[in-house]
C-alpha positions in Angstrom: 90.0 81.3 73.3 92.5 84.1 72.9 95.0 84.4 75.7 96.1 88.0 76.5 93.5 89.1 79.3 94.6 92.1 81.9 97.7 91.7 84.7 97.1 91.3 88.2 100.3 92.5 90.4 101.1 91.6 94.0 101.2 93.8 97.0 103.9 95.7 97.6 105.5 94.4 94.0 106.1 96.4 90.6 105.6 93.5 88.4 102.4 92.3 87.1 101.5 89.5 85.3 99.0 88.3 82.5 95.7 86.5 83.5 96.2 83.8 80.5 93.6 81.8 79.5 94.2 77.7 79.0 94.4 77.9 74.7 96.9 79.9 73.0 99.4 80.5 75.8 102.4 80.4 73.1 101.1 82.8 70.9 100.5 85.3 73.8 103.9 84.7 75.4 105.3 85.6 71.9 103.3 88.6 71.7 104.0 89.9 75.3 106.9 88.0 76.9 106.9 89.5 80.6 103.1 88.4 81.1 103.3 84.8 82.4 100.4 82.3 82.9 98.4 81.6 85.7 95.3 79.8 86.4 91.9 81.3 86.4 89.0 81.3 88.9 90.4 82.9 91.9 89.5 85.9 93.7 89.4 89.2 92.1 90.5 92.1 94.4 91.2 95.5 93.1 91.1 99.1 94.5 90.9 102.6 92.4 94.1 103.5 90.5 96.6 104.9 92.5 96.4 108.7 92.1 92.4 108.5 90.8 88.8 109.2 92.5 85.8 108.0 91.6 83.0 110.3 91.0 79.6 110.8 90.5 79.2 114.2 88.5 76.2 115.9 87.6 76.9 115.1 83.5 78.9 118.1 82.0 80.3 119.5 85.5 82.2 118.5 88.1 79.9 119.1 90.6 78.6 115.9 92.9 79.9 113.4 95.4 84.1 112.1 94.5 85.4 109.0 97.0 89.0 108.5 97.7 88.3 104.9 98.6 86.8 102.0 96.5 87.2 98.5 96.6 86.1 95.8 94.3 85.6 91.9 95.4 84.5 88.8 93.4 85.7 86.1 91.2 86.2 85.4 87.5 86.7 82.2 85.4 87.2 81.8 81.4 84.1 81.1 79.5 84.9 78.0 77.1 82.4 79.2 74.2 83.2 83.4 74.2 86.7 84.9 74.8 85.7 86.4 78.2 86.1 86.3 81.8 83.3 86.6 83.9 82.2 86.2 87.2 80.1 87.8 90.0 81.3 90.9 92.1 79.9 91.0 95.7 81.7 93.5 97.4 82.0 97.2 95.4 82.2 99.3 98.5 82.8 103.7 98.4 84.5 105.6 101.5 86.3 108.8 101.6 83.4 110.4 99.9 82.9 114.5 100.1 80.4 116.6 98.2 80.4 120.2 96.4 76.9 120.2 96.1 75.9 123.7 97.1 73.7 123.2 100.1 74.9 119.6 101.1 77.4 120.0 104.2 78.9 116.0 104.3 78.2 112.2 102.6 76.9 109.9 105.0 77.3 107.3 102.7 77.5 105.9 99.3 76.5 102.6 98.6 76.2 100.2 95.0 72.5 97.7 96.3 71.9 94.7 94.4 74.8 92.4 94.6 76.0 90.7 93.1 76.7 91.7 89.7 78.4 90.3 86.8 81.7 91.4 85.6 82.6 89.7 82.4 85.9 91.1 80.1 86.1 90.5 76.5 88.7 89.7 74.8 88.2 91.5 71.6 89.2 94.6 70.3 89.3 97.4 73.2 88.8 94.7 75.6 85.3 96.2 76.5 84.0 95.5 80.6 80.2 95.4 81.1 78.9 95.4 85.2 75.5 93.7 85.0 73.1 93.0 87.6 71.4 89.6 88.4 68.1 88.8 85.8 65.2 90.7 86.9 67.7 93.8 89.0 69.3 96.8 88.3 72.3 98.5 89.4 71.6 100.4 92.1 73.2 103.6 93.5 72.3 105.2 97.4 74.1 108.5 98.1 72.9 109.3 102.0 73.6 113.2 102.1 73.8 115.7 105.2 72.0 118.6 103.8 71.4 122.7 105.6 67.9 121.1 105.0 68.3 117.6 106.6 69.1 114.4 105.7 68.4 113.1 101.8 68.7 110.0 100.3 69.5 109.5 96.3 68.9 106.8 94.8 69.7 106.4 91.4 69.8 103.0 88.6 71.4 101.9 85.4 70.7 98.9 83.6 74.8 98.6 83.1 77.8 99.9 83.6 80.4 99.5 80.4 84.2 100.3 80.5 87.4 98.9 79.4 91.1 97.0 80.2 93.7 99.6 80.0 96.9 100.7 80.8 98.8 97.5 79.7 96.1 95.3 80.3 96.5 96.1 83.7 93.3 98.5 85.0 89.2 98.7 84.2 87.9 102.0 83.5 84.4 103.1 83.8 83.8 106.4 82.4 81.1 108.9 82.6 78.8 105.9 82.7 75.4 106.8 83.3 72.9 106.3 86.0 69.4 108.0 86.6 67.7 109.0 89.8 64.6 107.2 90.8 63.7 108.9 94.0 65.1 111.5 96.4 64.6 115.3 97.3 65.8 117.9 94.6 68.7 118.4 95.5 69.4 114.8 93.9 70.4 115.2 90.5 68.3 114.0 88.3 71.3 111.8 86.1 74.9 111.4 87.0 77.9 110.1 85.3 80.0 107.3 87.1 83.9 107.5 86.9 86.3 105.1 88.5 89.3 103.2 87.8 90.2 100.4 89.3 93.9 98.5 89.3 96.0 97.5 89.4 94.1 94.4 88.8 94.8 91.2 90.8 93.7 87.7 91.0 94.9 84.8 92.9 94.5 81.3 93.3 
């Protein structure tokens, strides 16, 4: 299994280092010397991308709900038969969250239902990310709104949510990924597009 997986960095550090799986170290120190090895099947902790939101558009607008705040909690371990990681998220949490929907006058909350999910990272070509939910689930999205009209609640599903490693190896993006509502008043959209990116990306023994 190839060995040049994203970097997880310390708190209050600038240096980051390479989540290396157990075969090829060598060739991936020789490829990228300031990544250095550590062991796998730790916690994963990550918040968004310092400077970033995530958001849930209305596709082809910027109009929706954006959060300053999201936090990601789980754990991944190397598969021995695919070059991936994977493991199961149980915490994705949202906070810091406003609206622009004409009409809506606060979020009460946003909230991902369903956990766990499965985060697995390949390592091929792009280094693709896929969120999954457990057999027989979906992703799940509840937007609570304060409306002129009263309260509504949104909820929305996907059957996945794909991204990628970026930035060095060092952040997962999920872009304009989309989900589609499944109940709430009209004033839920009807499909949104998920943005968010999370790092830098950290996990620890």
């Amino acid at each position: 299994m190839r060995n040049r997986l994203f970097a997880g960095a310390a708190a209050l550090a600038a240096t980051t280092a390479l989540i290396a799986l157990p075969a090829g170290t060598a060739d991936a120190m020789t490829r990228t010397p300031a990544l250095h090895t550590i062991n796998i099947g730790g916690p994963l902790s990550t918040d968004l991308a310092y400077g970033t939101v995530a958001t849930m558009y209305n596709p082809g607008t910027t109009t929706g709900v954006k959060c300053t705040a999201s936090h990601i909690d789980g754990t991944l371990a190397a598969n021995p038969n695919t070059p991936t990681l994977s493991g199961p998220v149980n915490v994705l949490t949202f906070s810091g969250c406003t609206s622009n929907v004409p009409g809506v006058t606060s979020v009460t909350s946003l909230t991902l239902n369903n956990l766990p999910y499965t985060l697995s990272i390949s390592d091929t070509a792009g280094y693709p990310v896929a969120l999954t939910p457990s057999a027989g689930s979906v992703i799940q999205a509840t937007a609570v709104l304060k409306t002129l009209a009263g309260t509504a609640t949104c909820v929305l599903h996907a059957s996945v949510l794909n991204g990628n490693v970026t930035n060095g190896q060092t952040q997962i993006d999920l872009v304009k990924q989309p989900l589609t509502k499944t109940s709430g008043p009209s004033i839920c959209f009807p499909n949104i597009e998920f943005t968010a990116s999370y790092g830098p990306v950290s996990l620890f023994n």
